[in-house]
N, C-alpha and C positions, 0 to 999 in steps of 0.2 A: 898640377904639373904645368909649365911654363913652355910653351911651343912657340917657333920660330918657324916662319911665311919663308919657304924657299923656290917655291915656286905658285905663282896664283897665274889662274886664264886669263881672269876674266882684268888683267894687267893689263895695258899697252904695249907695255915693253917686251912681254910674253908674245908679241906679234912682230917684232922688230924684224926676223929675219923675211915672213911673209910682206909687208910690207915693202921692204927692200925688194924683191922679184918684181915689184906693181911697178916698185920705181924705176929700176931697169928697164923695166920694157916701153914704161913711159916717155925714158929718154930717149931711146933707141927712135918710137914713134916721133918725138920732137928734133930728132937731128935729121933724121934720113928722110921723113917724109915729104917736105918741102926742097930738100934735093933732088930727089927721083921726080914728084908729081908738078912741082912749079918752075919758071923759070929765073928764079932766083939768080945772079952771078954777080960776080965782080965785076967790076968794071971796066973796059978791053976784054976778057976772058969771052970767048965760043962758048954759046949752048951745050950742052949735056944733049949729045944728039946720037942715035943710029942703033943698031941690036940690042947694042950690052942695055943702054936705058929702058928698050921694050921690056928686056927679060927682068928689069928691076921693078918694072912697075906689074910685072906678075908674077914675081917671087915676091915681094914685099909686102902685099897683104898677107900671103900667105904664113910668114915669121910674123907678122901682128897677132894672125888669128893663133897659130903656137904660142908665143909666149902669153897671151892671155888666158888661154887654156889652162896652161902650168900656172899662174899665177893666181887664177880663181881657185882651183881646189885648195892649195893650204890656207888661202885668206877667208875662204868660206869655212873650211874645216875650222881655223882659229876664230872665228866670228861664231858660230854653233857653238863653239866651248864656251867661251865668253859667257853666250845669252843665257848656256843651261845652268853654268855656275853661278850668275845674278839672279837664275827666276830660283833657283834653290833645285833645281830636277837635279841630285845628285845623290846620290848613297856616303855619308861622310863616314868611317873607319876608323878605326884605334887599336891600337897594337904595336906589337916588335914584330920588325922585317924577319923572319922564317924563312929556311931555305936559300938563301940569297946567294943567286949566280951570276959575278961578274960578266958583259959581256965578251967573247972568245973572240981575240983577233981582231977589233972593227968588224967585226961581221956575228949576223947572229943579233939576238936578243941580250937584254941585259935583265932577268927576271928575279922574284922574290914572291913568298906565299905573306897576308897576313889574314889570320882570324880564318884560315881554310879557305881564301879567298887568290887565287891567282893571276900575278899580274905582271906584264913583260909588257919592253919599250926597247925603243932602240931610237939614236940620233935624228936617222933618215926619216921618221915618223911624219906625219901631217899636222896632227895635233896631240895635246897632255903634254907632261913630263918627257923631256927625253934626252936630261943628262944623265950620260951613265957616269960613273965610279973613276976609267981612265980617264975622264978629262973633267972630274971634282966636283964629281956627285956627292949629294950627302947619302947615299944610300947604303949601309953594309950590313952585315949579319948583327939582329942583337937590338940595331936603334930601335929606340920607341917612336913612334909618329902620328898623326892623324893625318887622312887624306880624306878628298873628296871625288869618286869615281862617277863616272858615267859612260856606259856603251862600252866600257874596256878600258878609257882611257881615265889617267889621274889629272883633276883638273885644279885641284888646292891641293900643296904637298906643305903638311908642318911638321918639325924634326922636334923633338923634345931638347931644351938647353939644361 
């Protein structure tokens, strides 16, 4: 049987959206920070001077240390998937999707049994799989697949063509 890569970890692009939060906050750190902590200005323009600047130069670590936060777990969580599906630490499957419950509303789980094996994902997730079905998952009742799981999540997902 002939399968088809619809989703693999240990991808780059499989990190794109992780990625993207690093960069956000990167730029955030590269506009503002030389605003707030230097004396940077144009030329004729006043200093950046009096309260409002105290309370920026300590609220603005403070949004560095937040967004870093948020932006380590998914990029660590994708970076763990990565390494377990490269060093091979995964449980690979084969079977038709069983039981397969679309996710309800955006909300909720989008889950599916294989081989008495169960398993649910949703968008919001950290890392694995986590297109559901309303926005063009290949996943429904019936398909045949192989996957590749670890700790819960699917970290190689192949569709049968």
């Amino acid at each position: 049987m002939h399968y088809v890569t619809v989703f693999d970890a240990a991808s780059w692009s499989a990190m794109t959206r992780e990625w993207l939060s690093l960069l956000m906050g990167a730029l955030f750190v590269a506009t503002a920070g030389p605003a707030i902590y230097g004396d940077h200005r144009i030329p004729g323009q006043q200093p950046w001077q009096g309260p409002s600047r105290t309370v920026a130069r300590i609220v603005f670590p403070f949004i560095v240390l937040v967004l870093t936060f948020l932006a380590s777990g998914p990029i660590g969580a994708a970076i763990l998937s990565r390494k377990a599906l490269l060093a091979g630490n995964c449980t690979v499957m084969e079977g038709k999707v069983r039981n397969f419950r679309p996710q309800p509303f955006e909300r909720g789980y989008e889950a599916f049994d294989l081989n008495g094996t169960h398993f649910a994902y949703t968008p919001r997730q950290l890392w694995g799989f986590r297109r559901i079905a309303a926005r063009g998952g290949p996943l429904h009742e019936g398909v045949q697949v192989r996957l590749c799981n670890f700790d819960g999540a699917i970290l190689k997902l192949e569709v049968a063509r």
